[in-house]
Residue, then its C-alpha position, 0 to 999 in steps of 0.5 A: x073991657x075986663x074979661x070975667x071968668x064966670x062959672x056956668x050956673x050948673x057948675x056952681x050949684x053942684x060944688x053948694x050941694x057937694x059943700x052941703x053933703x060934705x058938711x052933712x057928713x062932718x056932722x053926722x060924723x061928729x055926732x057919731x063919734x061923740x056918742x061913741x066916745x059917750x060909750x066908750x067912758x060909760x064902759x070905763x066906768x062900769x070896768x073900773x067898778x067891775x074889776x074893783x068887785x073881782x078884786x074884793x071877791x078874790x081877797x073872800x077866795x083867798x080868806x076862804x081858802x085859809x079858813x079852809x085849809x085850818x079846818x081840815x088841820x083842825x079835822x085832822x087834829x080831832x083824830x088824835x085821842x090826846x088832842x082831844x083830851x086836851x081840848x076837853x079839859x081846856x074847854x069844859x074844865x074836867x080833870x081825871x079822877x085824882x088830879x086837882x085842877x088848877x085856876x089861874x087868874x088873869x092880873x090886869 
């Protein structure tokens, strides 16, 4: 007669529902990790398109800046009685009394 180890029945069911609660939980895990990966990409996205945004908006700062600091030059300039004289006869074409005014023509 051969000998067969037999597990009890109880024993046995015990390791089915332990494997079934194991799997459950490999699933639910997967599933979580998967949504978070989702996520995860999503965030990349919305970062990349972000940063691409602060980086045009400190390209305006640093135009803004510039045209800033040519302004308070330009105020700085309009002070200047001469600077202002010139810009009145170059402007709006007035010449001192006694002086005859010169145009010239562009060649092209």
């Amino acid at each position: 007669m051969q000998a067969r180890a037999t597990v009890p029945s109880s024993k046995r069911s015990a390791s089915i529902g332990s494997k079934r609660r194991l799997r459950f939980l490999l699933i639910f895990v997967l599933c979580f990790m998967s949504w978070a990966a989702v996520n995860i990409w999503g965030q990349f996205a919305k970062l990349h398109e972000k940063s691409s945004v602060v980086a045009n908006m400190e390209q305006q700062l640093v135009e803004a800046n510039k045209l800033k600091e040519q302004t308070k030059r330009e105020i700085a300039r309009l002070h200047n009685d001469e600077y202002l004289d010139q810009i009145i006869r170059r402007d709006f074409h007035y010449s001192k009394t006694g002086e005859t005014p010169l145009s010239v023509s562009k060649s092209q």
